[in-house]
NUGU-84498 format. One record per residue (C-alpha): x, y, z. Coordinates in steps of 0.02 Angstrom, whole numbers, plus 32768, in hexadecimal, padded with zeros to 4 digits. Each point is the difference from the previous one (the first is absolute). Layout:
XYZ...
END
This chain:
B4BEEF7F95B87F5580637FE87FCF80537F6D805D80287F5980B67FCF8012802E80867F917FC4808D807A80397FA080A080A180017FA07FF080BE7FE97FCB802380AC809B7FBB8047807080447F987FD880AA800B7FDA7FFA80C180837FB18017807580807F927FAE8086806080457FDF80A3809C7FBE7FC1800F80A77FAC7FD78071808C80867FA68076807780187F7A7FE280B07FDC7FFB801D80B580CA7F978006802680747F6D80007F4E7F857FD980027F2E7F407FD68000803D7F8E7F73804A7F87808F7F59801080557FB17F9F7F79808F7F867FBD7FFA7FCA80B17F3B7FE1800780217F9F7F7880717F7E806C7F8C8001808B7F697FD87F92803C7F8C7F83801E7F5B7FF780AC800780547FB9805180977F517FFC80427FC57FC07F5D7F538065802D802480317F31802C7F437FD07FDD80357F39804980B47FD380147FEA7F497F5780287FE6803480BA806580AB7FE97FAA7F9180177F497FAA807A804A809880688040804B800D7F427F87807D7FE6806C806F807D808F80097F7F7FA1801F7F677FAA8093804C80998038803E804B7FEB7F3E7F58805D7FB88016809E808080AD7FF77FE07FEB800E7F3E7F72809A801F807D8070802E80857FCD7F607FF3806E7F62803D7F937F73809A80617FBC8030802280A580037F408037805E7FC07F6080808073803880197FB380907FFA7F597FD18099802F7F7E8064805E80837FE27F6A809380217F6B7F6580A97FDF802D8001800980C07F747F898004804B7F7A7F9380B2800C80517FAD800880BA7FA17F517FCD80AC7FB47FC4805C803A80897F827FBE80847FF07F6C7F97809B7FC880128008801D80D67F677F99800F804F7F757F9580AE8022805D7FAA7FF780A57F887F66800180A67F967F92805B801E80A37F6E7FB7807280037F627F847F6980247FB47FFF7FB57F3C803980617F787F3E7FEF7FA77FBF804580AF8099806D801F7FCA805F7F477F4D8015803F801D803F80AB807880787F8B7F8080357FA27F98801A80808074807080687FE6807E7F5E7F6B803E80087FCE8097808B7F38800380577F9380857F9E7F947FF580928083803980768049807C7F8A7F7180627FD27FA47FDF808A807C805180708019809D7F927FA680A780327F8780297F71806D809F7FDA809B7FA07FF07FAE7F777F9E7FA280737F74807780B9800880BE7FC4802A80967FA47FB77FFC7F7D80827F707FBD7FD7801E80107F3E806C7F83801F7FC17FA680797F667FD57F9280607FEA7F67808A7F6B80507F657FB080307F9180047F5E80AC7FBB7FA580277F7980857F317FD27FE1802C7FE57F4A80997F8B802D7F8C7F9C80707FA17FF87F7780717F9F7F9080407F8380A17F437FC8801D80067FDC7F37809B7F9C800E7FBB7FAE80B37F607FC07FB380367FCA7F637FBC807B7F9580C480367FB8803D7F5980037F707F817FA4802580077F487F507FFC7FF27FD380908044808F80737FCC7FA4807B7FB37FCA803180CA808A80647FF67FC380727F597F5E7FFF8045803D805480B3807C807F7FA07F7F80387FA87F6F7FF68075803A80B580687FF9806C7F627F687FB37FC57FB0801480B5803380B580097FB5803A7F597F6F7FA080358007806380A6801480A37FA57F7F7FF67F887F807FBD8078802B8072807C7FDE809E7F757F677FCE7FAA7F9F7FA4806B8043800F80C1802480B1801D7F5980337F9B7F9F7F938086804380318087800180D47FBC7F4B7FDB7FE77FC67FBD80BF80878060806A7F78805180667FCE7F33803B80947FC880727FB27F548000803380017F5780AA8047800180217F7B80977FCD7F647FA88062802C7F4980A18013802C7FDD7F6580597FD97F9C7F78806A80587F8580907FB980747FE27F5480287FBA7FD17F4C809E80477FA6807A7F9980717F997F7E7FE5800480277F5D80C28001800880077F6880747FAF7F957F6B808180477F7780977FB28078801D80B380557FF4802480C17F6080278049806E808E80458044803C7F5E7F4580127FBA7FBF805C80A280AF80887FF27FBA800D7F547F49801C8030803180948063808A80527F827F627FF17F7D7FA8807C806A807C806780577FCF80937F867F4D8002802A7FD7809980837FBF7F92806380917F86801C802E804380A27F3F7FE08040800D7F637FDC80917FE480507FDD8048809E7F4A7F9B800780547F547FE8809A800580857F997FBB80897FDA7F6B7F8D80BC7FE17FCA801E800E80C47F777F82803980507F737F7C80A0803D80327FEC7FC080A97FC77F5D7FBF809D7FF67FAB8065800080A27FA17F8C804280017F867F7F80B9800D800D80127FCE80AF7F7D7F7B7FFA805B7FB27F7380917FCD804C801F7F5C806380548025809680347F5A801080697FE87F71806980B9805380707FA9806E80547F917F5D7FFD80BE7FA580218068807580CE802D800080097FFA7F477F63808C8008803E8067807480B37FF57F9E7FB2801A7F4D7F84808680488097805E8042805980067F657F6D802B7F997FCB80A3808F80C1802F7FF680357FE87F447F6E802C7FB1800180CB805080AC7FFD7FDE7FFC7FD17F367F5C80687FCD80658075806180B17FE47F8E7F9A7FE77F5E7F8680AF8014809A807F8026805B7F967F497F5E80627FBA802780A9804E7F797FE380958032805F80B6804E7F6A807E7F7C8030806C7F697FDA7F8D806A7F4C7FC580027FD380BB7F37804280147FCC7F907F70806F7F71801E7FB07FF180C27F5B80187FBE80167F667F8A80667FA680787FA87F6780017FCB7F7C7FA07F517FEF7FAB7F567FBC7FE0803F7FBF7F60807E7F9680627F8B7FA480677F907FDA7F6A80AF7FBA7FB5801C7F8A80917F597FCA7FED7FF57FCA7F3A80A57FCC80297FE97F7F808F7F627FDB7FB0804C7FC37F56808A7F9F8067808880707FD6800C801D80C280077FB4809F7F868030808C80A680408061802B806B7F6D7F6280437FF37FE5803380AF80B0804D7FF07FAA808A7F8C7F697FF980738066802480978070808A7FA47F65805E7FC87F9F800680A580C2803B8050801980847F7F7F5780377FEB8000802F80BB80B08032801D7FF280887F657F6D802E80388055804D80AF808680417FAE7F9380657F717F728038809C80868034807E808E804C7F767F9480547F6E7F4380507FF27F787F927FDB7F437FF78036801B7F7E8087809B8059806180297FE180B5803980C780107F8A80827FEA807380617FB580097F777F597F5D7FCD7FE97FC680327F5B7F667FC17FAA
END
């Protein structure tokens, strides 16, 4: 290889996502299975031309906190804690319920109870990325549906919150027990620190130089990544601190501008993201996996529709909207692959186990993914008549 490895890395990536795209835009495919897939062919399970992604795997987490950060810019405050109150009890009795399938489902395939939990706990948790990223901007920011889309997710993020505690130790050493304390009260502390940031010294800034773009392009920038950094170091989510970034500023007039200059940004990590995901998984370790996967990522893209569904009209939602949102967050997340990983990593579970979550992921990532692009708007529709952006 000539050159940096980082751009050669880059090159093929994109080029490579490119034509992968077009010929699936041309078969009427999600784009999002154009880049998964270049992930296979790339990494080390396939061509290995990408023999390294975790470096582009780093990178890629950028995607989702820019995604949380223009997600918070359109929240007003009073209007999100509303949500969050009216969405509480759904979200915890959706993660029990899917809890206790996952658990059901890998006990039957023989899989320990200790690895049997996990693989329950992962089966709780729904993809932000797929979620949000498949929701038309006017359904995301001005309807119901995604109210409550958003709001499911931001609760199941503070659950996952807790199990990577309990997974590295941090809730269980004696030692450290005051981890706990420290987290609970990190998120108030990081909001007021948000708030009064955001009033004295950010919005006065940026009120001052809105006639220099530069400007208004680099702030928001760094307002974003430092405070989920910021929340990353008090034992939050880089995620949670980026959502609050943008909520901080959602008043400003200027929010929307913002916005609309740093989508093509979230969208080139984004793709990163998919790719990372494919070239992550060892294809050789699918044939041991693969019946158990294809059994636990059935149950997960059937149940999981059908209880958000169940739970949402117990709160007075339409059936229609319960089915829309349940589809949308029909698959498992992020958060479960980075629970697979700590897991196996800490020798809490087996290789096979692990790829099991792997496997489930990649299967319901993509199968949700045709059923929300073919069924319901969303920017990436097969039909002209859905796509929404």
């Amino acid at each position: 290889m000539h050159g940096d490895p980082l751009v050669f890395s880059f090159f093929l990536i994109f080029s490579s996502a490119a034509v992968l795209a077009t010929l699936a835009l041309y078969t009427r495919q999600p784009v999002i299975v154009a880049y998964v897939a270049i992930g296979v062919i790339l990494g080390p399970s396939g061509t290995s031309l990408i023999s390294d992604p975790s470096l582009i795997s780093s990178i890629s987490q950028i995607g989702i906190i820019f995604l949380l950060f223009l997600l918070g810019l359109d929240m007003q405050p009073g209007k999100l804690v509303n949500m969050l109150k009216s969405a509480l009890l759904v979200g915890i009795g959706s993660s029990a319920a899917f809890f206790a399938l996952g658990f059901g489902v890998a006990w039957l395939f023989g899989y320990a109870t200790t690895e049997s939990a996990l693989i329950g706990i992962a089966m709780m948790f729904s993809s932000t990325i797929i979620g949000i990223k498949l929701l038309p901007t006017t359904v995301l920011h001005h309807r119901r549906t995604g109210e409550l889309v958003v709001s499911l997710l931001l609760i199941q993020d503070l659950i996952a919150i807790v199990v990577l505690l309990v997974l590295t130790g941090g809730l269980l050493d004696l030692s450290e027990g005051m981890k706990l304390v420290r987290v609970v009260l990190a998120l108030p502390l990081l909001i007021l620190f948000a708030w009064a940031f955001v009033r004295f010294v950010l919005l006065r800034l940026l009120e001052k130089f809105d006639a220099i773009h530069e400007y208004i392009f680099l702030v928001p920038i760094g307002w974003c990544l430092g405070l989920a950094e910021m929340a990353n170091l008090a034992g939050l989510s880089l995620e949670i601190g980026a959502f609050v970034a943008g909520v901080s500023i959602a008043t400003s007039p200027i929010a929307m501008y913002i916005a609309t200059n740093l989508k093509p940004l979230r969208d080139f990590f984004l793709v990163l993201f998919f790719f990372s995901l494919g070239a992550g998984f060892k294809l050789e370790l699918l044939i041991d996996v693969i019946v158990p996967a294809i059994v636990l990522a059935a149950v997960v893209l059937a149940a999981k529709p059908a209880i958000f569904r169940l739970l949402l009209q117990g709160t007075r939602e339409t059936r229609e909207m319960g089915w829309e949102v349940g589809f949308r967050l029909g698959q498992i997340s992020e958060f479960s692959l980075l629970i697979a990983f700590i897991a196996s990593a800490n020798g809490m579970m087996g290789d096979d186990a692990s790829h099991l979550v792997q496997a489930t992921a990649i299967l319901t990532f993509l199968a949700s993914s045709y059923i929300v692009v073919f069924r319901y708007p969303s920017p990436i529709a097969v039909s002209d008549a859905l796509r929404r952006d």
